[in-house]
Structures are given as structure tokens and as C-alpha cells.
C-alpha positions as CSV (number, residue, x, y, z in Angstrom):
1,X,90.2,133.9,-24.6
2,X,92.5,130.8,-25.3
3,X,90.3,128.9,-23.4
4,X,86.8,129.4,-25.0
5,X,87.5,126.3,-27.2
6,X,87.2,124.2,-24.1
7,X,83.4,126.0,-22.9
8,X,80.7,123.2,-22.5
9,X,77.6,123.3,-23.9
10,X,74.8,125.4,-21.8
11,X,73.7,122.8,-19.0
12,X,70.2,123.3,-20.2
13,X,70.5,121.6,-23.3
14,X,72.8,119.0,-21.7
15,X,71.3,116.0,-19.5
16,X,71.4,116.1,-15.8
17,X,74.1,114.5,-14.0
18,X,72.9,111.6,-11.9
19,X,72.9,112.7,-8.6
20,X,74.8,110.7,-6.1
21,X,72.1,108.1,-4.1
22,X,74.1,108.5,-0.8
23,X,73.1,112.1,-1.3
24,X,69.9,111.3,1.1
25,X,69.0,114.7,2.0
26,X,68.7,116.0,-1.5
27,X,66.5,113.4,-2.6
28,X,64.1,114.2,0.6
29,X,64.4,117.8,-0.4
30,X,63.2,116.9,-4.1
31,X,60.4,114.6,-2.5
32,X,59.1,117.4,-0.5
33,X,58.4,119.7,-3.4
34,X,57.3,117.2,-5.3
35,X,54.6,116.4,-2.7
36,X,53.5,112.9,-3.7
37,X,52.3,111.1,-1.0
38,X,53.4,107.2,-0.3
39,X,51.6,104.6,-0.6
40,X,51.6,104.0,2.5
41,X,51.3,107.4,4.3
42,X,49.5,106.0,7.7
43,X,50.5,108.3,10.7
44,X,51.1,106.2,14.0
45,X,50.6,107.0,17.9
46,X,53.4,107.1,19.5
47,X,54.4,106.8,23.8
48,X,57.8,107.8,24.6
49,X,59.0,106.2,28.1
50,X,61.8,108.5,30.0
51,X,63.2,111.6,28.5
52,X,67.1,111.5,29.9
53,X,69.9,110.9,28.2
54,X,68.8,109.3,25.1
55,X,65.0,109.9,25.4
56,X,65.7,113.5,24.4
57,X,67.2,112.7,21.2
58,X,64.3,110.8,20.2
59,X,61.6,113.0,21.6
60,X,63.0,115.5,19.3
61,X,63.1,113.4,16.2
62,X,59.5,111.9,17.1
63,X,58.3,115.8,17.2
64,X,60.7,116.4,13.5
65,X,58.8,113.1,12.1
66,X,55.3,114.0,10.0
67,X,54.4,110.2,9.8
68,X,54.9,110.2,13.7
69,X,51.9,111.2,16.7
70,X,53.3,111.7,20.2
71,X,50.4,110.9,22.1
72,X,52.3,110.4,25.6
73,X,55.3,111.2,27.4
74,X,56.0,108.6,30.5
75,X,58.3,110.1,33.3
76,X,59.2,109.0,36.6
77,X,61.1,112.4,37.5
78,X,57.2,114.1,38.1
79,X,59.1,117.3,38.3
80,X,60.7,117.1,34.7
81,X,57.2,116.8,33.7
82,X,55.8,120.7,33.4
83,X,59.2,121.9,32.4
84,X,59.1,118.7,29.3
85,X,56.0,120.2,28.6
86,X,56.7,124.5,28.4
87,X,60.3,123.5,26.9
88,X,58.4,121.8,23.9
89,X,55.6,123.5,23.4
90,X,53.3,120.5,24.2
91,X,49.8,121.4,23.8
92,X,48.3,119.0,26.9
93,X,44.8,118.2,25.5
94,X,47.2,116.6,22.6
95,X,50.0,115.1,24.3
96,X,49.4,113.6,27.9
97,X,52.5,113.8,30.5
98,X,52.2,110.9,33.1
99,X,54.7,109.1,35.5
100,X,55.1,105.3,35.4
101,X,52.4,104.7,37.6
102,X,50.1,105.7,35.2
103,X,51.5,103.6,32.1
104,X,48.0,101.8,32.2
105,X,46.7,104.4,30.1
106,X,49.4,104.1,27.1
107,X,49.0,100.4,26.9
108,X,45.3,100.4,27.0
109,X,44.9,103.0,24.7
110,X,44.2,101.7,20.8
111,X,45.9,104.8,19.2
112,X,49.1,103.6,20.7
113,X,51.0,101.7,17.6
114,X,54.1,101.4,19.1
115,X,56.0,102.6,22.2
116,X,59.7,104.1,22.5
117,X,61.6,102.8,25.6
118,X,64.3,105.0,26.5
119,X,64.4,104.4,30.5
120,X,67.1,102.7,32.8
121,X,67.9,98.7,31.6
122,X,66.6,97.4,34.6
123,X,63.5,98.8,34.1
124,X,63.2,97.9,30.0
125,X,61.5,94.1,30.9
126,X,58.0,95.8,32.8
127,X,57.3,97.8,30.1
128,X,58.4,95.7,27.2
129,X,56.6,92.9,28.6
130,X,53.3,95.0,29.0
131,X,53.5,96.9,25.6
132,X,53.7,93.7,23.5
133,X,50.7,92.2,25.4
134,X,49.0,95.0,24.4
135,X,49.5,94.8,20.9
136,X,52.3,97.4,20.7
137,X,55.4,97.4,18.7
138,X,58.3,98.4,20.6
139,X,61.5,100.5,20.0
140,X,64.2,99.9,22.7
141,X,67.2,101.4,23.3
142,X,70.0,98.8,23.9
143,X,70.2,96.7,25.7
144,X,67.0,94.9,26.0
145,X,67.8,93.5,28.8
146,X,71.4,92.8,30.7
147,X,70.1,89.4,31.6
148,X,70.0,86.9,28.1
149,X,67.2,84.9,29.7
150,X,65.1,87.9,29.8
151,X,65.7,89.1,26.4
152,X,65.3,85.8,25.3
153,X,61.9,85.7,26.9
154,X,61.0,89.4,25.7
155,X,61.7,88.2,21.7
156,X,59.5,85.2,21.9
157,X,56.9,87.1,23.1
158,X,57.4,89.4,20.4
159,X,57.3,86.7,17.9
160,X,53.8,85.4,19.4
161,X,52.3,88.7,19.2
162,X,53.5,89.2,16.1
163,X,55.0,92.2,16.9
164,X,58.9,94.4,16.3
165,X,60.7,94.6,19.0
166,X,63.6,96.7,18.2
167,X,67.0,97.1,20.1
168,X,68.0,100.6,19.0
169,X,71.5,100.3,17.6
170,X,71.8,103.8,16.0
171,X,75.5,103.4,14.2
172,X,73.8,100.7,11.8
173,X,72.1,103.8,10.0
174,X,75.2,106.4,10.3
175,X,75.4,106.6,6.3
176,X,79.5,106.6,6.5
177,X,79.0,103.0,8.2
178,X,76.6,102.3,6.2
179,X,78.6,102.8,2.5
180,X,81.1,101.1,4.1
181,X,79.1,98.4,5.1
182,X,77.6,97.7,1.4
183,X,81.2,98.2,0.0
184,X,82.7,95.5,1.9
185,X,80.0,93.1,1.4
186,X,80.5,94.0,-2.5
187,X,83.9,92.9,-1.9
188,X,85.8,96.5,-2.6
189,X,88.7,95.9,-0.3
190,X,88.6,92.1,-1.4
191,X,89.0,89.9,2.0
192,X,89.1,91.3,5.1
193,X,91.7,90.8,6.8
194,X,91.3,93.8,10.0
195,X,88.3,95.7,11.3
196,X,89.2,98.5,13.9
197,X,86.6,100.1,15.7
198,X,87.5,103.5,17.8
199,X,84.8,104.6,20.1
200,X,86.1,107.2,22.9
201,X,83.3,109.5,24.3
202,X,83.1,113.0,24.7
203,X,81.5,114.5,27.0
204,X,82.7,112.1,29.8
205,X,78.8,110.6,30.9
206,X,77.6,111.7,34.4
207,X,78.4,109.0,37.4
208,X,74.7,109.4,37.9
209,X,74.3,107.9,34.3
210,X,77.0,104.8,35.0
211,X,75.0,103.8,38.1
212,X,72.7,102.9,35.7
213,X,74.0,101.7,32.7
214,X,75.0,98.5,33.2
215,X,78.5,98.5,32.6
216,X,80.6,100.0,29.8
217,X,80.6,96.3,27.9
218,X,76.6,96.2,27.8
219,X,76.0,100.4,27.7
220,X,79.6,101.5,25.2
221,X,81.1,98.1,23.7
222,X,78.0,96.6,22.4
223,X,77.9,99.4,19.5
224,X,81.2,98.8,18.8
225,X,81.0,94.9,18.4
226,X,77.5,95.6,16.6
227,X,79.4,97.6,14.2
228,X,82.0,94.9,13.4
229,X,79.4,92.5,13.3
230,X,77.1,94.2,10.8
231,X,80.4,94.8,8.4
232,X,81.6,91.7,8.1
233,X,78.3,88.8,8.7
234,X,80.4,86.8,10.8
235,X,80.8,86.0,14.5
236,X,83.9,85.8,16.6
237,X,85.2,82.2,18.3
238,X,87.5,84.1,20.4
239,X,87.7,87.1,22.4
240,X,89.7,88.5,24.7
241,X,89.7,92.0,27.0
242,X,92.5,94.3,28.2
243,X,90.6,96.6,30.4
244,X,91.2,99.1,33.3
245,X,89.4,101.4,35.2
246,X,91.7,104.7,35.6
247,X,88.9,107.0,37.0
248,X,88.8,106.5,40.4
249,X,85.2,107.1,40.7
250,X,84.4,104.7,38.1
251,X,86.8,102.0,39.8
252,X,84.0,102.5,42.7
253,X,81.6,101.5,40.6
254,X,83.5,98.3,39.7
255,X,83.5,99.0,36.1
256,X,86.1,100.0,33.6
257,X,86.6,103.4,31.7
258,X,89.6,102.4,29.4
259,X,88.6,99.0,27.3
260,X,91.0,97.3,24.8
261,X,89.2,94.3,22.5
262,X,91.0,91.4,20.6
263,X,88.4,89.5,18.6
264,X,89.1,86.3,16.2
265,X,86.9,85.4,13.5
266,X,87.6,81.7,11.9
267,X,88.2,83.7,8.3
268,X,91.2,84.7,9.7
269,X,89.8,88.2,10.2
270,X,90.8,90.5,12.9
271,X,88.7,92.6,15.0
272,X,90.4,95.5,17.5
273,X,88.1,97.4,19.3
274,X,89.4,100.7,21.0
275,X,87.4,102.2,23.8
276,X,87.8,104.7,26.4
277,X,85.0,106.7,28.3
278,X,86.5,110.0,27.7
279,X,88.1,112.0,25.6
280,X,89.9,115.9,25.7
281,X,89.4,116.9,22.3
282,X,85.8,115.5,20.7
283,X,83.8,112.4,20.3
284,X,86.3,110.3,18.3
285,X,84.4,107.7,15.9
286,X,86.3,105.9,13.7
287,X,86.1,102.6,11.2
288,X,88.4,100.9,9.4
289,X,88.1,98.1,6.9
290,X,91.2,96.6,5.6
291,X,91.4,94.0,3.0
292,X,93.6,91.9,0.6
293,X,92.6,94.6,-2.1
294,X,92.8,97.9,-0.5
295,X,91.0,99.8,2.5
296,X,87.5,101.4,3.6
297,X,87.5,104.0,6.3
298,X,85.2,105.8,7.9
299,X,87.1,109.2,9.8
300,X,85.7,111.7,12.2
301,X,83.1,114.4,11.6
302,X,83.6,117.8,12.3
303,X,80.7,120.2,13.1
304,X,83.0,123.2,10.9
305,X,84.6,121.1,9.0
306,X,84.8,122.8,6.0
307,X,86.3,126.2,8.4
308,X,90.1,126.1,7.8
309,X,93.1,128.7,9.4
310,X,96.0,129.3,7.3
311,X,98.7,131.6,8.7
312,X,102.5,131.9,8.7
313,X,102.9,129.3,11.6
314,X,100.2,126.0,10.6
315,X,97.1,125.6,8.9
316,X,94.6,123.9,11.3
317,X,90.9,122.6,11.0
318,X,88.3,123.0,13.2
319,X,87.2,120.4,15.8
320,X,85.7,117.4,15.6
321,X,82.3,116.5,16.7
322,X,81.8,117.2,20.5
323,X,79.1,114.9,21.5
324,X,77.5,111.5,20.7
325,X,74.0,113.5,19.8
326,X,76.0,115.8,17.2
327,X,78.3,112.8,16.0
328,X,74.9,110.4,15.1
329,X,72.0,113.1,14.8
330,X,71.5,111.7,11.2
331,X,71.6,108.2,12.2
332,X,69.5,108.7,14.7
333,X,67.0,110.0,12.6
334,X,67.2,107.4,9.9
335,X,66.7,104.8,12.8
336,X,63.8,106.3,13.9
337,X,62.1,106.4,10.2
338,X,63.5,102.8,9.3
339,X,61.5,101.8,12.4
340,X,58.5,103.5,10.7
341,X,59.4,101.6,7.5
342,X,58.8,98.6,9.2
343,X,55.8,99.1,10.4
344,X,54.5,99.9,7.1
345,X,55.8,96.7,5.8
346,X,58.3,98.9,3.5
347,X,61.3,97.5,5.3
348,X,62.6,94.4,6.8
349,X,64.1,95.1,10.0
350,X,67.8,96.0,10.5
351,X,68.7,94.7,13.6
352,X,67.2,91.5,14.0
353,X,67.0,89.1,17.1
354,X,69.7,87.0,15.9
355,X,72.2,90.2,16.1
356,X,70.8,91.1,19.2
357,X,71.0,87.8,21.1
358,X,74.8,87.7,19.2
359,X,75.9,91.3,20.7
360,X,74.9,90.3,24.1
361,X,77.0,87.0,24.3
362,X,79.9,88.4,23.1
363,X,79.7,91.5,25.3
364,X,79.2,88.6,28.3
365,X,82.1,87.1,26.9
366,X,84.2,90.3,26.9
367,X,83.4,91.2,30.8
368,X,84.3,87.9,31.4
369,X,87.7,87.9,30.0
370,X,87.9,91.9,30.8
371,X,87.2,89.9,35.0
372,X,89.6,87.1,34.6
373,X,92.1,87.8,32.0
374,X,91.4,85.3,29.9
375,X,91.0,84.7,26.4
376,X,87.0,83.0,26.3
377,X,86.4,80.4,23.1
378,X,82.6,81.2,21.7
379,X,80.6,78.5,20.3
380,X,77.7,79.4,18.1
381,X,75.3,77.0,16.6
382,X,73.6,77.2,13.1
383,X,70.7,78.7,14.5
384,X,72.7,81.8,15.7
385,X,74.6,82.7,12.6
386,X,74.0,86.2,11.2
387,X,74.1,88.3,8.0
């Protein structure tokens, strides 16, 4: 054939291409056959408290992780306990199922390393408070706390015991976010002049949910600003809110369901956060980066993405990602095992108390404005500034 002077050389005389590094799951694939164990390979005792919305998603991921012991399952819903326990094939003498009023047992128990608080906010301070005085590292699911002053209160204590406590935001370790993360701070897209954030959910949440979730700014924004946040190492000095609640139901509620964010940074950078609670067609997650030298973006995810319909008429795609749990399974896991990382003193932790205090007085900030329709000046102090 004409084009036999073109044939490479047989691949197995050749050297392997370098695999990509952002190619995670290969690389776990190739550690799995290879079978070398860590050096530190410690398995650790875990308690899992409430198993609802989010507490599924890490149940499932505590179960999937080899390093990880599930030694008790806390649940105030007594009658979600047998059905928690047939649905995942708990073997009891293994894994106890208890209700709140019998949490004495998980902090009192030594096997207990750390404990994974997935439960309404208001109830995050009681259990926080007792795991650390225990001795127990602590994985939270945002937000600590809705009040600063007990968050506040909740880290110190942490830093006495010597302990992690961990506020639990997941889109850090989405690996899109990620790469986009490290190219910006590489300087890729040179200065950045506009970061846009679009977070509307899919399916709408339950109103049983919003009772308790302390407000879209503290339950929806603060991933979005944490986002921002962890691209660009900076903090806003102003902020302002164009919100609306056009859901009756969640009017009632006195919250907002459609949430429009101006931030300033004093770079010069702009921040625009778009947020809406729901959403016909998928969970749309975007990111955007734009700089003086190009841009970095970060698009939708589509479960059959790579399915494609060509016919006379259009080609089309298939949807997007449906849910939050589809949209960040991966980063979810990664959270779960960066947490792990940590406590083997492999890691420093990603979301430190700094960025957690930071999220919480902007979000403050936002509600405020989002109430008054105002634009609200922030002041940080050296002591507050981030990475």
C-alpha cells in the first residue's frame, strides 16, 4: 500500500507513552495489580451520623473504601434502621445501628478514629463537640455550624485536641475543578480577570430538606463561593445579591430559590455566581476562568456522553448529568480518601479553617445584601487571608 512507508515501529520495541497523571483511575487500576501495600496501610473505625441526603453518598463510599471500618451507623429515624441494615447487607455483630440517644457508645469506644457527620446543621455542634473530646477526628458536611461563633468555638477545640475537623466541601476534589485550579495558579490564562460559577440543581430538593438546611446561602451558595475561592487565593471586599424566591413554597420558608452573586476582588477580578434551585433539563455545573491570556473551563458532564444521534433533521447528545450524586460521585470519593490521607499524615488538609471561617462570612454577607439590597464592604485582617 502507498501508505506502508508511514507504519511505526511495533509498540513493543518502542517506549511507553507517559500516561496522563490526571488519568487517576488508571493509575489505581495499575496499583491494584501491582499489590504493594503503603506505607502507611492502617485501617480506621469509622461512625457514620444520619444516613439522608448526603449520609447515603458517604455510607456507600465508606463501604467501597478498603482502608475504611464502619463500625456504627447513628440514626434518629429508628425505623430507617432495619431497612439501613437488610439494604446493605450489614452483618450486625460487625456494624452496630443505634439512634442518637445512644451516641455514648461511639464516642466512648477506642476503635472509633474519626466520625462522619452527615445530620441536620443544627444538630452538627452536640456531636462535633462530643467527638473531639473524645479523641475523634471529625468529617462534617458543611456547614459546621450556621452560627460563626460556634464554628469558631468547634475549630479551637479541634486545635486543642489536636484533632481534623473537616467541613466537607466535595467540588474541591471534582478533578475538572481541580486541573483548573492548578492551571490558573500556574498562570495559564495569565490574570484573571472573571470567574463564573453556574450551580442550578436537579432534582429540585424536597421542602422537607429546605426546612432544614439552613438557607440556600449556607446549604447551595457556599460551594459556589468555595469554588471561586479555592481558584483564585483571594477574598472578595465587596459583594452584593440579586435574589428572589419564585416558588411559592419556598417564599414560605422565607428563603430564596433563584440567587444572582456580584463579587469584587481588589485585583480587579470579577466573580458572578449563578444559582437557581432547580433545573428542567440536568444538574448544570459549570466553571469558568477567564484571563488576560486566554480561558479555562470546566463544562457539564453527561452520564452518555459519548452516545450521539445523527439523522436527517439534527445531531443531538445525550443529557447531562441528572443529579448532584451522579455529577460529584468521583469527588466525593476522592474527598473521602483525602480525609484518609490526612490522618495518615500523607496529606495536608484541603479545606482548612481559614477557608472555612472565609466561606461563612461571605455567605453572611450575601444574605445580608440578598435581605436589604445592598452592596456589603468586607474587611479581612491578615490573619484571615487564604491560599
Amino acid at each position: 500500500m502507498a501508505t506502508n512507508k508511514y507504519q511505526l515501529p511495533s509498540p513493543y520495541v518502542t517506549a511507553s507513552p507517559l500516561q496522563p497523571t490526571e488519568d487517576e483511575v488508571y493509575y489505581r487500576h495499575l496499583d491494584d495489580l501491582k499489590l504493594e501495600s503503603p506505607k502507611q496501610n492502617t485501617k480506621y473505625g469509622v461512625a457514620i451520623f444520619g444516613v439522608g441526603r448526603a449520609g447515603t453518598i458517604h455510607l456507600r463510599n465508606i463501604l467501597n473504601n478498603r482502608r475504611l471500618d464502619l463500625l456504627y451507623i447513628v440514626e434518629d429515624e429508628e425505623d430507617r434502621l432495619e431497612k439501613i441494615e437488610k439494604y446493605y447487607c450489614l452483618d450486625p455483630k460487625s456494624v452496630r445501628l443505634i439512634s442518637g440517644k445512644q451516641s455514648s457508645l461511639v464516642y466512648s469506644d477506642p476503635k472509633v478514629r474519626f466520625v462522619v457527620v452527615s445530620t441536620p446543621t443544627d444538630t452538627h455542634e452536640a456531636i462535633i463537640d462530643q467527638a473531639l473530646k473524645h479523641n475523634k477526628a471529625v468529617f462534617c458536611e458543611k456547614p459546621i455550624s450556621s452560627d460563626v461563633g460556634v464554628t469558631v468555638k468547634l475549630f479551637a477545640l479541634a486545635r486543642q485536641v489536636n484533632q481534623p475537623l473537616f467541613s466537607a466541601f466535595n467540588r474541591r476534589f471534582d478533578p475538572s475543578y481541580a486541573n483548573i485550579r492548578k492551571r490558573v495558579r500556574a498562570g495559564e490564562v495569565g490574570k484573571v480577570l472573571t470567574v463564573k460559577v453556574c450551580n442550578r440543581d436537579a432534582p429540585m430538593p424536597s421542602l422537607e430538606f429546605l426546612k432544614i438546611s439552613s438557607g440556600v446561602f449556607y446549604d447551595a451558595f457556599v460551594h459556589d463561593v468555595d469554588l471561586v475561592l479555592y481558584s483564585l487565593g483571594e477574598l472578595p471586599d465587596k459583594v452584593v445579591s440579586f435574589s428572589h424566591a419564585t416558588v411559592p413554597e419556598i417564599k414560605a420558608l422565607g428563603d430564596y430559590d433563584n440567587v444572582s452573586v456580584l463579587l469584587s476582588f481588589p485585583s480587579g477580578t470579577n466573580g458572578i455566581i449563578d444559582l437557581c434551585r432547580q433545573c428542567s433539563y440536568g444538574n448544570e455545573q459549570r466553571l469558568e476562568v477567564f484571563g488576560e491570556k486566554g480561558m479555562l473551563k470546566a463544562e457539564n458532564r453527561a452520564a452518555l456522553g459519548n452516545v450521539e444521534l445523527y439523522t436527517l433533521e439534527a445531531v443531538s447528545k445525550g443529557p447531562i448529568d441528572y443529579s448532584f450524586p451522579s455529577r460529584y460521585k468521583e469527588a466525593y470519593e476522592r474527598e473521602l480518601q483525602h480525609f484518609v490521607d490526612v490522618l495518615d499524615g500523607t496529606a495536608t488538609i484541603l479545606v482548612t479553617e481559614k477557608t472555612t471561617m472565609a466561606v461563612s462570612k461571605i455567605a453572611t454577607a450575601v444574605e445580608e445584601s440578598a435581605r436589604t439590597g445592598k452592596i456589603v464592604q468586607l474587611r479581612w485582617t491578615a490573619d484571615e487571608a487564604i491560599e
